[in-house]
N, C-alpha and C positions, 0 to 999 in steps of 0.2 A: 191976806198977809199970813206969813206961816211963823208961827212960835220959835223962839229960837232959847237955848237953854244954855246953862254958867253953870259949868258942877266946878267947886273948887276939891282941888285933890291935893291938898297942901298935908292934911292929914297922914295919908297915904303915903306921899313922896317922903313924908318923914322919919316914917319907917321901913323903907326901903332901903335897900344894901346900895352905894353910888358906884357905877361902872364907868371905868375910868377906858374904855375901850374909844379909841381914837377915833374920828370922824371925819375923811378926808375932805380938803378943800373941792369946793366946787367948780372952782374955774378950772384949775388942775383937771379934773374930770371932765368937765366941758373940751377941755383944750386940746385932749388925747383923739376926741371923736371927729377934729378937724381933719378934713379930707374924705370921710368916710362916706361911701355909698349907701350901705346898710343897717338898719338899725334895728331895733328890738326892744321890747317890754317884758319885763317879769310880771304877772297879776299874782300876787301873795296871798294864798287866802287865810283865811281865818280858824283857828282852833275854837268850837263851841266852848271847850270847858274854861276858857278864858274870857268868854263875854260877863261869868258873873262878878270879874274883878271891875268891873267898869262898871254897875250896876247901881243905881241909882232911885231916888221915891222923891213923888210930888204928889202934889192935890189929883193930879189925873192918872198917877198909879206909877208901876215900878219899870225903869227900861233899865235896858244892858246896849251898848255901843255894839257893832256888828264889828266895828274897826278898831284901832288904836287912835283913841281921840288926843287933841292937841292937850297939853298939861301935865302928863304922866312925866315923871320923873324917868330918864335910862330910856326913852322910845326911839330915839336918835341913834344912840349906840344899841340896843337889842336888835337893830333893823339893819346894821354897819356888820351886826357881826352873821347876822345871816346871811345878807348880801356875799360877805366875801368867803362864806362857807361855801355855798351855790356857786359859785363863780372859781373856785378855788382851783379848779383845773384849767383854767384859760391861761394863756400870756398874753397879758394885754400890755399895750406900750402908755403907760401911766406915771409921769414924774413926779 
């Protein structure tokens, strides 16, 4: 059985700046890809110097997230606005 860990990050999220950057619907997005032959993945990697924001201590010592874990306040939209920075020169047919 593998350990599974609860960091509340209510602290954090509370002194964060709130990003009000828009998140588009998902179906919308689904809906656009209909008919398509081809498709594609982005793999995002990861900034080391942002692991210690996620960084964490227990009885069995101190970790840092490799990723953007669930709970962070703004990860939905920091993730919307990069997406559509990287993407930014496409025409994609999206309602």
């Amino acid at each position: 059985m593998k350990d599974r860990c609860c960091i509340d990050y209510r602290q954090l999220n509370n002194v964060k700046i709130k990003d009000a950057y828009p998140v588009p619907r998902t179906d919308s997005r689904l809906g656009a890809m209909s008919g398509a032959g081809w498709f594609g993945t982005i793999d995002m990697p990861s900034a080391p110097e942002d692991m210690d924001k996620t960084a964490f201590i227990c009885p069995r010592g101190m970790y840092r997230y490799p990723t953007m874990p669930f709970g962070l306040f703004n990860e939905g939209a920091t993730f919307q606005r990069l997406i559509d920075i990287v993407m930014s020169g496409l025409h994609l047919n999206i309602s």
